[in-house]
N, CA and C atoms of all chains as a GROMACS GRO file, in nm:
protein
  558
    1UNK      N    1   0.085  -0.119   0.000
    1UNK     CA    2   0.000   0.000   0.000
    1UNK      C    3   0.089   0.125   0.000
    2UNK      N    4   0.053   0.212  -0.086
    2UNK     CA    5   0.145   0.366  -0.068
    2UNK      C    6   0.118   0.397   0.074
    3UNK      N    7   0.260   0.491   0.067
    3UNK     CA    8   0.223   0.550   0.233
    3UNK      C    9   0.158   0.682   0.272
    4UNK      N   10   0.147   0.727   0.368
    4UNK     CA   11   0.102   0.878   0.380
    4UNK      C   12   0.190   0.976   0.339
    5UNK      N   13   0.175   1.085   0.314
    5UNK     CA   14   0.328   1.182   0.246
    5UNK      C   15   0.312   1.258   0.394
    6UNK      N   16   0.399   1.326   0.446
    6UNK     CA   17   0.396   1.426   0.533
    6UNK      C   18   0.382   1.563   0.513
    7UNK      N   19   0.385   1.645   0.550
    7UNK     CA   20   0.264   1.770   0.509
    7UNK      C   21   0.419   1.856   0.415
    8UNK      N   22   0.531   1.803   0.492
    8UNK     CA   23   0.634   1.863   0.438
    8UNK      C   24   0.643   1.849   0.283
    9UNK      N   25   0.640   1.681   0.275
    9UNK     CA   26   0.650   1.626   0.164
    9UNK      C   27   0.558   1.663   0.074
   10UNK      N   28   0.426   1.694   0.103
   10UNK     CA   29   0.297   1.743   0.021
   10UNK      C   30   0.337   1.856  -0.009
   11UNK      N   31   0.394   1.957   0.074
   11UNK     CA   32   0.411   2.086   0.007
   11UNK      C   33   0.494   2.078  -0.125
   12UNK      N   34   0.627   2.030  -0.092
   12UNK     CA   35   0.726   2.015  -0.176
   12UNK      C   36   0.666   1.964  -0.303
   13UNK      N   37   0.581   1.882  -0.306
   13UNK     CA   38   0.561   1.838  -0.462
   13UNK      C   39   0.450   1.859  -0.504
   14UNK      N   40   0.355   1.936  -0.430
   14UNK     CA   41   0.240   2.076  -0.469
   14UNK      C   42   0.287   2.186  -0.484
   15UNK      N   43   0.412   2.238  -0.501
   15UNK     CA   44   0.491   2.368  -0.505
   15UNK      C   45   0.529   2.325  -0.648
   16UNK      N   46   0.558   2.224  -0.684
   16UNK     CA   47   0.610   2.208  -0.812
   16UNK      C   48   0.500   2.133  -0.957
   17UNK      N   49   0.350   2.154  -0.854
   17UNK     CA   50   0.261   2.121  -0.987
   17UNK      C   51   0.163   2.257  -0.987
   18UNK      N   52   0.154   2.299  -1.074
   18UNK     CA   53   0.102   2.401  -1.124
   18UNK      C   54  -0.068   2.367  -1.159
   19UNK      N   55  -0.161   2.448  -1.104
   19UNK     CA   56  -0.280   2.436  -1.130
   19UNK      C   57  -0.322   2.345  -1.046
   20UNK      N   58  -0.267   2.283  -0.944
   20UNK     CA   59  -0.313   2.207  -0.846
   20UNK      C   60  -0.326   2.276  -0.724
   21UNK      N   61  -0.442   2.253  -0.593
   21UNK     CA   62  -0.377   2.264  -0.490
   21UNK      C   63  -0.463   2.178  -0.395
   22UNK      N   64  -0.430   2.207  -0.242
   22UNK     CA   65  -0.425   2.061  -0.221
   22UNK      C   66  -0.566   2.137  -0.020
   23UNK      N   67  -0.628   2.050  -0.082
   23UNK     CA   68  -0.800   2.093  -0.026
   23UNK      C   69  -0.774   1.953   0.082
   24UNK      N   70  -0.702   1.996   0.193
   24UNK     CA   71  -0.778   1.882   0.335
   24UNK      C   72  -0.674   1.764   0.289
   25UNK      N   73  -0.740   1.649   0.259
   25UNK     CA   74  -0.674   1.532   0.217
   25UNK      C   75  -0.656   1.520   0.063
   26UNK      N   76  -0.687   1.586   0.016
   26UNK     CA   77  -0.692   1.579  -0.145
   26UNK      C   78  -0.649   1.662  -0.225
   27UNK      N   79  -0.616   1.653  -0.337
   27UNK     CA   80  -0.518   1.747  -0.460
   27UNK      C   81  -0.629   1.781  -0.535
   28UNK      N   82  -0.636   1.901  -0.577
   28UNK     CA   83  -0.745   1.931  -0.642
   28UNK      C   84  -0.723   2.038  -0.764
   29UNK      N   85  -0.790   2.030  -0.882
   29UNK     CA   86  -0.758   2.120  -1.002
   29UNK      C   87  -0.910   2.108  -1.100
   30UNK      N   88  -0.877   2.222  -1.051
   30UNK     CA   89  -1.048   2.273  -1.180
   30UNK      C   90  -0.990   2.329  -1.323
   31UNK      N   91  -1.035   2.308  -1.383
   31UNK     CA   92  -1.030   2.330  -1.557
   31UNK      C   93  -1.175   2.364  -1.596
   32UNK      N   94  -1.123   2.458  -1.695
   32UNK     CA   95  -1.233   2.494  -1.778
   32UNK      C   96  -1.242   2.498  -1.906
   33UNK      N   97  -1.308   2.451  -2.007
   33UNK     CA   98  -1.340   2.400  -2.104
   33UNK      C   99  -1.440   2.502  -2.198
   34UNK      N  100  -1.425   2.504  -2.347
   34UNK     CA  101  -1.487   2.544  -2.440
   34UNK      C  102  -1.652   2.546  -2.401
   35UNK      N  103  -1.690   2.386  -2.362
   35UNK     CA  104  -1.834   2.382  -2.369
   35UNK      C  105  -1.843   2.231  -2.299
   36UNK      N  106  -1.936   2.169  -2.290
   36UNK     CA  107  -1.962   2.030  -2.253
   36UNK      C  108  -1.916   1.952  -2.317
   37UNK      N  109  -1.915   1.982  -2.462
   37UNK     CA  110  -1.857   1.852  -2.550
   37UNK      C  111  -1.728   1.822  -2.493
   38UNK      N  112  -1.611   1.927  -2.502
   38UNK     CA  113  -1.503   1.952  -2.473
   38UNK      C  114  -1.458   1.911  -2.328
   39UNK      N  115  -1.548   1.937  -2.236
   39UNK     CA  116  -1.535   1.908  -2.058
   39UNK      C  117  -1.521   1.754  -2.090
   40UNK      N  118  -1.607   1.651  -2.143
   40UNK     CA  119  -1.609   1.539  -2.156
   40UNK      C  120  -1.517   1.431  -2.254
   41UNK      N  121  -1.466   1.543  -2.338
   41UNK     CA  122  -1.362   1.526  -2.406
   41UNK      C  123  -1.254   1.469  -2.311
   42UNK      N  124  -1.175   1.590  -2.241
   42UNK     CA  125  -1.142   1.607  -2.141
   42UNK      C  126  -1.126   1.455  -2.031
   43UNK      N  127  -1.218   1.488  -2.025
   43UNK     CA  128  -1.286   1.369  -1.905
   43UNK      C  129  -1.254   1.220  -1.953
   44UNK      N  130  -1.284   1.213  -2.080
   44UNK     CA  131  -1.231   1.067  -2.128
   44UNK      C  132  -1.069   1.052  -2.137
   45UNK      N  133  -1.017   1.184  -2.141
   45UNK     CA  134  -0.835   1.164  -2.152
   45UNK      C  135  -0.830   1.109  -2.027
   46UNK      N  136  -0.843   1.125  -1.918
   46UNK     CA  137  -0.852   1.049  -1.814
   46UNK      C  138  -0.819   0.906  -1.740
   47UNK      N  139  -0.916   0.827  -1.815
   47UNK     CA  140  -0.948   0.707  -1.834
   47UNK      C  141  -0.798   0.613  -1.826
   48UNK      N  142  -0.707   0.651  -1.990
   48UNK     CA  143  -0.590   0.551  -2.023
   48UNK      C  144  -0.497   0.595  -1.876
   49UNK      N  145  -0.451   0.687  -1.853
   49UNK     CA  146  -0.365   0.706  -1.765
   49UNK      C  147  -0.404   0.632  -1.594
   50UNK      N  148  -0.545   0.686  -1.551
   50UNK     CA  149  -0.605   0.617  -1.438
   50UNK      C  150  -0.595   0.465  -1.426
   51UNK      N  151  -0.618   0.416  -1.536
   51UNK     CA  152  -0.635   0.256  -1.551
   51UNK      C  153  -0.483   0.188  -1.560
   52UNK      N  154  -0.379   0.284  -1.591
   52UNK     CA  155  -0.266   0.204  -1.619
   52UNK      C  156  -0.202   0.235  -1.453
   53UNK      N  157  -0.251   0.383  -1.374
   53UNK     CA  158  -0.239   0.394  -1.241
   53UNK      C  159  -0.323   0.299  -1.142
   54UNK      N  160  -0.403   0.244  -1.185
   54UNK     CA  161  -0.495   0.151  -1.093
   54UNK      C  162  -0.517   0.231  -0.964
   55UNK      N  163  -0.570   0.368  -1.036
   55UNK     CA  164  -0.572   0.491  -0.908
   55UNK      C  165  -0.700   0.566  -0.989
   56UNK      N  166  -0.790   0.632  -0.926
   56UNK     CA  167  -0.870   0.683  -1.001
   56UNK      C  168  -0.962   0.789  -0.905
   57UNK      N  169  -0.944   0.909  -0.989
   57UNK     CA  170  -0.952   1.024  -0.961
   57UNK      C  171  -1.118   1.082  -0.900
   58UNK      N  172  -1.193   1.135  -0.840
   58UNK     CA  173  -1.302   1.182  -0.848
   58UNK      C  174  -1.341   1.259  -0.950
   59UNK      N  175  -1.389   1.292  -0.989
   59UNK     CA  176  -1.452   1.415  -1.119
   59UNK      C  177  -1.584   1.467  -1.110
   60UNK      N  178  -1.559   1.539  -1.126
   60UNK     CA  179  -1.712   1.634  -1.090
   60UNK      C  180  -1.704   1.766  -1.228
   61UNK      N  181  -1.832   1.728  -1.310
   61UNK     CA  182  -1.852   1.781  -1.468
   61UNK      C  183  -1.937   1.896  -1.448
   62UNK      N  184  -1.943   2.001  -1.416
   62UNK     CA  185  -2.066   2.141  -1.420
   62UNK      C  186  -2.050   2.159  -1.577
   63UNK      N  187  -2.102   2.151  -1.651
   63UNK     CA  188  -2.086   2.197  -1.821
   63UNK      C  189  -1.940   2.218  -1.854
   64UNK      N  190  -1.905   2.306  -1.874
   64UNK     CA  191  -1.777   2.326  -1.899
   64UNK      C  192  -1.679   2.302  -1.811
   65UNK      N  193  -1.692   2.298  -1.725
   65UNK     CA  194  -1.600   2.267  -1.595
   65UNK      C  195  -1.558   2.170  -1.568
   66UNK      N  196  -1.456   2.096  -1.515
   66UNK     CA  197  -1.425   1.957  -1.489
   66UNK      C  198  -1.334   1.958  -1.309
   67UNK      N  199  -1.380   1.948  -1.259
   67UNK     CA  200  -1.302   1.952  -1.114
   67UNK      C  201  -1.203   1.794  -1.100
   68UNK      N  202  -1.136   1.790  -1.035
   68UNK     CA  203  -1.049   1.662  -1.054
   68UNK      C  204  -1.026   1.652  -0.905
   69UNK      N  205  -1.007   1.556  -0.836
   69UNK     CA  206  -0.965   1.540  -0.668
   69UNK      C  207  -0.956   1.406  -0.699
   70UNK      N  208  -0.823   1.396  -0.638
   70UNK     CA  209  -0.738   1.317  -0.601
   70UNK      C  210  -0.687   1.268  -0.466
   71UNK      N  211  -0.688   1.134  -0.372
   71UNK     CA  212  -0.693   1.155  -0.276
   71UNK      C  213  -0.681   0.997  -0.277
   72UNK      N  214  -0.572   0.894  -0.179
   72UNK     CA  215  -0.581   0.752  -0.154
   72UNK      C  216  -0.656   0.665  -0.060
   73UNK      N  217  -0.751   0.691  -0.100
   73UNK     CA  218  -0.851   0.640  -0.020
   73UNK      C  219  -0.838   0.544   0.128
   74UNK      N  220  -0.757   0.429   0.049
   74UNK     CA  221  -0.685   0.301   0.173
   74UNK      C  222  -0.604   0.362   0.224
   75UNK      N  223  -0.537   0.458   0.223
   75UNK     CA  224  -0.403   0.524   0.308
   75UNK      C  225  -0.471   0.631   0.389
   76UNK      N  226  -0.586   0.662   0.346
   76UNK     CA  227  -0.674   0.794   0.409
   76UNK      C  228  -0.570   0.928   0.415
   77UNK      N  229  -0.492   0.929   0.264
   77UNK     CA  230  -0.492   1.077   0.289
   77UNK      C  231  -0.423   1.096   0.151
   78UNK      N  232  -0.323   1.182   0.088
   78UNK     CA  233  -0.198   1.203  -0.019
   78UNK      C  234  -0.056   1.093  -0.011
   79UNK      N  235  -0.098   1.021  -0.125
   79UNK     CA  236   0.060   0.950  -0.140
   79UNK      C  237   0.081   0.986  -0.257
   80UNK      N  238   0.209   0.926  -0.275
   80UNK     CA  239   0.324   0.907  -0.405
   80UNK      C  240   0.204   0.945  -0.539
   81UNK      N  241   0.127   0.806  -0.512
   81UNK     CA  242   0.019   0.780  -0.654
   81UNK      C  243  -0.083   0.939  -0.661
   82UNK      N  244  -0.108   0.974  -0.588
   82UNK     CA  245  -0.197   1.106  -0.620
   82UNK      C  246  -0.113   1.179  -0.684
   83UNK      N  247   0.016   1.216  -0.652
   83UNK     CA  248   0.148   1.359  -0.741
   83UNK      C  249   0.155   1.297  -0.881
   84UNK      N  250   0.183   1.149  -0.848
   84UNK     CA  251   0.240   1.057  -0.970
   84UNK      C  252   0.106   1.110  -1.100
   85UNK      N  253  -0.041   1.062  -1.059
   85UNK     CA  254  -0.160   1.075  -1.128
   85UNK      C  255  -0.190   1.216  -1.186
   86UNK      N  256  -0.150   1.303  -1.072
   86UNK     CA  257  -0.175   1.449  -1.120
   86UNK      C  258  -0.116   1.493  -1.259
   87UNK      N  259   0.039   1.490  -1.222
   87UNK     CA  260   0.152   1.513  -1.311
   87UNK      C  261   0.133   1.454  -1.446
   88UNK      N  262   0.069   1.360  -1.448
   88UNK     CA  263   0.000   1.334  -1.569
   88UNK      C  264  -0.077   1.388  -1.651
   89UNK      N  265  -0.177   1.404  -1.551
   89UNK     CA  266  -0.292   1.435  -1.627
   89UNK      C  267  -0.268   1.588  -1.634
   90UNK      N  268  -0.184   1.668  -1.553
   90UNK     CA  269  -0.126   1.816  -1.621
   90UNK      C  270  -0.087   1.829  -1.758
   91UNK      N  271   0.035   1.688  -1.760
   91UNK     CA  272   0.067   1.686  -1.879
   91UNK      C  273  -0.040   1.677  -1.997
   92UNK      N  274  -0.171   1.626  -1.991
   92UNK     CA  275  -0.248   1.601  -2.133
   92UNK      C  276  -0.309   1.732  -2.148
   93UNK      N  277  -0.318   1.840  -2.059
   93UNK     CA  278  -0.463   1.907  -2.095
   93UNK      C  279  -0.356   2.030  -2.223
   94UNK      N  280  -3.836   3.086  -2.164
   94UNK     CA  281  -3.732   3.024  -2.046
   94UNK      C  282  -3.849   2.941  -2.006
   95UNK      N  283  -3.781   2.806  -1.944
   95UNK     CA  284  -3.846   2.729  -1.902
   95UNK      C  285  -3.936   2.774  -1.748
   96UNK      N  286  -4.052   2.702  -1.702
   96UNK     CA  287  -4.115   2.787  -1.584
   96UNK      C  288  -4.055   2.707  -1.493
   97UNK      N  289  -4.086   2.723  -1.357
   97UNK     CA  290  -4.034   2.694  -1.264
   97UNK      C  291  -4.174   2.563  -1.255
   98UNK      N  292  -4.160   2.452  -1.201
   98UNK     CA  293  -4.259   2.356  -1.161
   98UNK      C  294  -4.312   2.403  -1.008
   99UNK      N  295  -4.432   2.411  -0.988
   99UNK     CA  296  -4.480   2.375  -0.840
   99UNK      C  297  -4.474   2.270  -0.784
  100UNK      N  298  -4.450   2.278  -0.667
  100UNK     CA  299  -4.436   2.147  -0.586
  100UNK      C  300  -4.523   2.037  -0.573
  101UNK      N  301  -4.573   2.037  -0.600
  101UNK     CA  302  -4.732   1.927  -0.658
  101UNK      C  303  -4.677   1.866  -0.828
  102UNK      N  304  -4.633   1.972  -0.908
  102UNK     CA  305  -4.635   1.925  -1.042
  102UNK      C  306  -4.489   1.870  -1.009
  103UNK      N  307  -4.382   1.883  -0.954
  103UNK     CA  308  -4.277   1.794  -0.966
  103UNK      C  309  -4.280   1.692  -0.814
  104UNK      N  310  -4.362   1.645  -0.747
  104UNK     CA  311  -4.360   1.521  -0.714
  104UNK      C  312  -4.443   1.418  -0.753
  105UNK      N  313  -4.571   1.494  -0.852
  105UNK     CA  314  -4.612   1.421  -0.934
  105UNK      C  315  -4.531   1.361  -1.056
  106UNK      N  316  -4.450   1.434  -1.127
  106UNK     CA  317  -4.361   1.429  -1.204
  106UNK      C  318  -4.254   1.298  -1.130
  107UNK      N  319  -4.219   1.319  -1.056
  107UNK     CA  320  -4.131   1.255  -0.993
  107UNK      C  321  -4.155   1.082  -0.912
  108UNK      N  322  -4.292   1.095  -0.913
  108UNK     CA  323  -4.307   0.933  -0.848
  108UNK      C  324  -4.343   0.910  -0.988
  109UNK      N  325  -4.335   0.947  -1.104
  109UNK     CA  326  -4.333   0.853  -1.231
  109UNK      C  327  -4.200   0.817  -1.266
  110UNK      N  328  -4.088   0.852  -1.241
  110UNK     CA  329  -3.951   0.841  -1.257
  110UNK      C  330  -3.907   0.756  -1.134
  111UNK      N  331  -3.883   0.655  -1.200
  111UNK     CA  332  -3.787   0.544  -1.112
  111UNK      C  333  -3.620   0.572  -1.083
  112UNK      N  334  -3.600   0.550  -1.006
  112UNK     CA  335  -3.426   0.580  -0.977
  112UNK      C  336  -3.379   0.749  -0.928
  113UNK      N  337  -3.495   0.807  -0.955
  113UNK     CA  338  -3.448   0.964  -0.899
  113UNK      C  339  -3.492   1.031  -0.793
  114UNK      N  340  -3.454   1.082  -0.734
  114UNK     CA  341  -3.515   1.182  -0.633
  114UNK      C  342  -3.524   1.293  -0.606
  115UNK      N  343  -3.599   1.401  -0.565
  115UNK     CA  344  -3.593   1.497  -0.565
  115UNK      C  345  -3.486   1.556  -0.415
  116UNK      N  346  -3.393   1.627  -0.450
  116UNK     CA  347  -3.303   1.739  -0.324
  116UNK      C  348  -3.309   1.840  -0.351
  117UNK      N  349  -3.369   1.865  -0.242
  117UNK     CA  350  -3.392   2.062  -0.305
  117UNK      C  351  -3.445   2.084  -0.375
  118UNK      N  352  -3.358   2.199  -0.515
  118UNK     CA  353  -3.384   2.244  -0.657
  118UNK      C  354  -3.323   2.166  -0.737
  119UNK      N  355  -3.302   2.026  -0.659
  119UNK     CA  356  -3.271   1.946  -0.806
  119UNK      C  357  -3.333   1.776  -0.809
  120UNK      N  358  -3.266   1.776  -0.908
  120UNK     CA  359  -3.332   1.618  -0.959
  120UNK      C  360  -3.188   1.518  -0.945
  121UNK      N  361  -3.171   1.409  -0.904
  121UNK     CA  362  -3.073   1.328  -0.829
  121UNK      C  363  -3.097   1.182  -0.908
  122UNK      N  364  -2.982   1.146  -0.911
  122UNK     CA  365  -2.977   1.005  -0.993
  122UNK      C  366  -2.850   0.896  -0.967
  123UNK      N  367  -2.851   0.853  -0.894
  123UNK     CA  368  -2.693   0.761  -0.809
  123UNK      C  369  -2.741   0.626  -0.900
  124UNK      N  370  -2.606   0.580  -0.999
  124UNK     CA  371  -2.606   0.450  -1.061
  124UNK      C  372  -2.500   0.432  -1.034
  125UNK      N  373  -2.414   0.290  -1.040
  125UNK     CA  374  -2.321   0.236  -1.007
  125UNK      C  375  -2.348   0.076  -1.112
  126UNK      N  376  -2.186   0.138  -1.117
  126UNK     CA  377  -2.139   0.056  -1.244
  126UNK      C  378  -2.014  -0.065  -1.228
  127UNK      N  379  -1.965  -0.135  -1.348
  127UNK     CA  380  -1.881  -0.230  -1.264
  127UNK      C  381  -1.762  -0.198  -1.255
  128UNK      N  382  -1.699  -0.093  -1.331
  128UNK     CA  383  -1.607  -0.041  -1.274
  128UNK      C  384  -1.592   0.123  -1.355
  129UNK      N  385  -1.460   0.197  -1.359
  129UNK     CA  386  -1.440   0.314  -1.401
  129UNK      C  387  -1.453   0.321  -1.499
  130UNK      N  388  -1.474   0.207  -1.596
  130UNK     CA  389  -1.458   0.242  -1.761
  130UNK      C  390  -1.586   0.264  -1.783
  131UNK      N  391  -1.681   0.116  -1.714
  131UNK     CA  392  -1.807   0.139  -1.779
  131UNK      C  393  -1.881   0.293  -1.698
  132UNK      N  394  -1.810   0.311  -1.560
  132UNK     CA  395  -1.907   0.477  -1.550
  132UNK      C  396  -1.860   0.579  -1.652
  133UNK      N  397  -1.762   0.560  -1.717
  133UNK     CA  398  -1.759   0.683  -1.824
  133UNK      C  399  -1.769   0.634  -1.914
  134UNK      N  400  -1.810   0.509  -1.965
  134UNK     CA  401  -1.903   0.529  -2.095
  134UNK      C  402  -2.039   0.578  -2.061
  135UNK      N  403  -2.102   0.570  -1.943
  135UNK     CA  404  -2.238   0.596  -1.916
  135UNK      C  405  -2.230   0.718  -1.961
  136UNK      N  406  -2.111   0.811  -1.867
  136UNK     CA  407  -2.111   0.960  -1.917
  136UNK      C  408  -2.144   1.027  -2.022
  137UNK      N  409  -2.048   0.949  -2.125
  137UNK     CA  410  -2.053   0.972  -2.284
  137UNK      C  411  -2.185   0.925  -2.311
  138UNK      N  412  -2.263   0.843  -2.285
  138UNK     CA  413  -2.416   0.850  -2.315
  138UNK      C  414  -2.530   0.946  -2.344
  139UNK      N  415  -2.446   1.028  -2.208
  139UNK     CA  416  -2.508   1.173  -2.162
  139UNK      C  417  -2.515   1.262  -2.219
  140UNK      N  418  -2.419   1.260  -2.342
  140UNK     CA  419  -2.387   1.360  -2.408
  140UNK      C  420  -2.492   1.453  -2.538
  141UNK      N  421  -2.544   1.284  -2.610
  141UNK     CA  422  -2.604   1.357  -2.715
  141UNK      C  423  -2.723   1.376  -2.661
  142UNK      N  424  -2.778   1.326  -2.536
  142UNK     CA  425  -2.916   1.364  -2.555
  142UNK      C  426  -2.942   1.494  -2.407
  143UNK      N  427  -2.787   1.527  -2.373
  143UNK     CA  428  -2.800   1.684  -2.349
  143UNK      C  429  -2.776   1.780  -2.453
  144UNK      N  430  -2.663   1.776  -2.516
  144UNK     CA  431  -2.656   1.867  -2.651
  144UNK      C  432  -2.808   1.871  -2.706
  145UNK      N  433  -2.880   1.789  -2.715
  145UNK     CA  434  -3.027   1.770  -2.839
  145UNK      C  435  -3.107   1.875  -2.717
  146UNK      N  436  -3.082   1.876  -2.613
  146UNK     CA  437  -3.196   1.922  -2.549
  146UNK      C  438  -3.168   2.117  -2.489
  147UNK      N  439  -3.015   2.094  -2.545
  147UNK     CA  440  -2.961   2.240  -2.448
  147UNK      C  441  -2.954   2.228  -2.290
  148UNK      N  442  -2.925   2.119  -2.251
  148UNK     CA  443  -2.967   2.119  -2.125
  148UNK      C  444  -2.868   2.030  -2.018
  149UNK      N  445  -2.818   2.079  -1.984
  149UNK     CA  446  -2.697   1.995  -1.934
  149UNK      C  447  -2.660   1.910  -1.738
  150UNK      N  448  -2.657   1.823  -1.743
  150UNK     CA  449  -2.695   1.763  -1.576
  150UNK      C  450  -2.544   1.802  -1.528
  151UNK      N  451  -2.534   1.801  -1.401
  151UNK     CA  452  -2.383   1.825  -1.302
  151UNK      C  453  -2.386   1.653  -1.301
  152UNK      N  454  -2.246   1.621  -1.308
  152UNK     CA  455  -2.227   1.495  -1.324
  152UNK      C  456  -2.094   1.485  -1.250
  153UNK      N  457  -2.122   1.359  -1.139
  153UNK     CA  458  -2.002   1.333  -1.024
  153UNK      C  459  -1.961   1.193  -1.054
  154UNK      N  460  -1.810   1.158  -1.065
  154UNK     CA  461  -1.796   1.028  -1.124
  154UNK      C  462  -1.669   1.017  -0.977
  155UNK      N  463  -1.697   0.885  -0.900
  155UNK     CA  464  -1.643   0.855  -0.806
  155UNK      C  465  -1.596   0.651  -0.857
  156UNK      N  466  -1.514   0.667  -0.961
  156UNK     CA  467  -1.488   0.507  -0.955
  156UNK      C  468  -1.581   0.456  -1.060
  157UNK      N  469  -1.667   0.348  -0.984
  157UNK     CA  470  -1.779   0.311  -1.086
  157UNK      C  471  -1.919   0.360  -1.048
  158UNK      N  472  -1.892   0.486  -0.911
  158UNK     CA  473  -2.030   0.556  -0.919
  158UNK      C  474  -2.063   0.721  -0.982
  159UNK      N  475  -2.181   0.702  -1.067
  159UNK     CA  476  -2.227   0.802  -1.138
  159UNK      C  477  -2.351   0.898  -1.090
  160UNK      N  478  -2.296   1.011  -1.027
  160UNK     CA  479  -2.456   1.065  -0.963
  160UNK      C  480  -2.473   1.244  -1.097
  161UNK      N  481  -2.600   1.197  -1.096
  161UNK     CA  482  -2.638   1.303  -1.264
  161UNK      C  483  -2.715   1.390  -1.137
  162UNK      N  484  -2.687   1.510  -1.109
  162UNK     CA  485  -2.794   1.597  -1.059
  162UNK      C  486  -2.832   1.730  -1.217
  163UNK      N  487  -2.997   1.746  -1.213
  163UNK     CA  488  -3.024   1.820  -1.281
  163UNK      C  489  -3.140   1.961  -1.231
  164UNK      N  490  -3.112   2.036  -1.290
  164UNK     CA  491  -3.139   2.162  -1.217
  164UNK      C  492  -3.148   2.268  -1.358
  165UNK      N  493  -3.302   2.365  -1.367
  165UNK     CA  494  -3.243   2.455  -1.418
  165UNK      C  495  -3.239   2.574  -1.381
  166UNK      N  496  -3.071   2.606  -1.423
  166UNK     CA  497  -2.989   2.716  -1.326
  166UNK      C  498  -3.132   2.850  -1.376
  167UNK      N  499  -3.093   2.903  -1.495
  167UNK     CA  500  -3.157   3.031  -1.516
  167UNK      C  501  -3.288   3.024  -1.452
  168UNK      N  502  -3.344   2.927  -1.419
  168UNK     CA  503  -3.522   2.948  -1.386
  168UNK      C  504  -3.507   2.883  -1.167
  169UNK      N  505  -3.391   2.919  -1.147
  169UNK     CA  506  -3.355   2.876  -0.983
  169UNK      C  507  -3.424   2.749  -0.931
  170UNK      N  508  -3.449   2.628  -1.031
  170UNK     CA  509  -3.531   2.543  -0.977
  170UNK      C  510  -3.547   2.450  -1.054
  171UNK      N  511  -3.680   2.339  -1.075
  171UNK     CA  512  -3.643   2.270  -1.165
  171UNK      C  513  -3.830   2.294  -1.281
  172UNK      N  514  -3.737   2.236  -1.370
  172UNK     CA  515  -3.824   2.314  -1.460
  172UNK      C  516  -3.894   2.168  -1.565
  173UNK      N  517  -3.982   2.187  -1.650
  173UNK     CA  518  -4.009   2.020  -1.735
  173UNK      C  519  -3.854   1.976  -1.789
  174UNK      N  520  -3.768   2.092  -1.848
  174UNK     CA  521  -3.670   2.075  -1.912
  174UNK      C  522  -3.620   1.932  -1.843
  175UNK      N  523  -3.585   1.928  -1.718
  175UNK     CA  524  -3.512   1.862  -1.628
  175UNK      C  525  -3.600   1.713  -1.576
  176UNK      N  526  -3.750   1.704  -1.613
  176UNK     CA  527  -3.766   1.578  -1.574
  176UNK      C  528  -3.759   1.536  -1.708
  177UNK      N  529  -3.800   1.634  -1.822
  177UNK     CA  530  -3.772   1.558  -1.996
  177UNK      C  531  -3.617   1.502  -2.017
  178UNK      N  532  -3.525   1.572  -1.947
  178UNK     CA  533  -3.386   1.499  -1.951
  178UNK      C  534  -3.329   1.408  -1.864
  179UNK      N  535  -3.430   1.382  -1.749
  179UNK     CA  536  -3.421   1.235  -1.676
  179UNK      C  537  -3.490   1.157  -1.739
  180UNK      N  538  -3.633   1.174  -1.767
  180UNK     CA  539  -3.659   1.062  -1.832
  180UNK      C  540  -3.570   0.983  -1.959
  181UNK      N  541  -3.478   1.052  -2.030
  181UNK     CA  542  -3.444   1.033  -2.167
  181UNK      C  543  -3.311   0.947  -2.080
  182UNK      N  544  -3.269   1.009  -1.974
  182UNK     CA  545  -3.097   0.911  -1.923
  182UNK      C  546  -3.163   0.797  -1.875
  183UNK      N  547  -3.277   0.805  -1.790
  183UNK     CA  548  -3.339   0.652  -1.750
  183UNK      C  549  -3.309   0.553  -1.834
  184UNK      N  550  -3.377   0.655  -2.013
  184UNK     CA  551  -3.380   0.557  -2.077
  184UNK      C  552  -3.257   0.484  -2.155
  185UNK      N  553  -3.143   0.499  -2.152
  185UNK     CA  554  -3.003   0.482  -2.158
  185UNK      C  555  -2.971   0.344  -2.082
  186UNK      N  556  -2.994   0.361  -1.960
  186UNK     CA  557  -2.953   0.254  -1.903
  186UNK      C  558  -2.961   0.124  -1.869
   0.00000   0.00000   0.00000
């Protein structure tokens, strides 16, 4: 099981992702999108990366909007796999 | 603009619709799926028959659970728009 990060450790590698920040136990990044088609667009890039992480993100769709939270559920709080997942999915948008 | 429903016309409305409930100013729909892929194909379901209608649900994807809340914003409440676009996701599934 990943481990817990320490608040130190959370800062340090939320200082170095951009458009993230980090809400309680969870990493969080809102995006905004053209229109719905596009939010869901979006939303399906998702999918390949989550599934090859065997980690998977919350999402929450308002029309154009796509909220993302991230958070290890079995560890009850931020590990490795939440920065690892983020950094990804920064990279596609 | 769509009217606002009275409270009589949307719980009448509403014990004809299986799987939803009324919260508040909105209309509520919790499905669960067998895992993350198949809740976002459900998503993508969602799509053409909100585009057809102009009318778009808040959509929360937790894993393989899918909760559709619908609401319409401009009219502060819920309006036919919103049980015509539950009935149509019912029929999806």
């Amino acid at each position: 099981m990943a481990s817990l990060l320490s608040d130190t450790e959370i800062q340090e590698r939320a200082s170095q992702l951009s458009g993230w920040t980090v809400e309680g136990k969870e990493l969080r990044c809102s995006l905004k999108f053209k229109d719905f088609i596009e939010a869901i667009d979006f939303v399906n890039k998702l999918v390949a990366p989550s599934e090859a992480a065997g980690h998977h993100p919350d999402i929450a769709i308002s029309y154009n909007k796509v909220t993302v939270n991230l958070t290890t559920h079995d560890a009850g709080g931020l590990t490795e796999k939440d920065f690892a997942l983020a950094r990804e999915i920064s990279a596609l948008n």
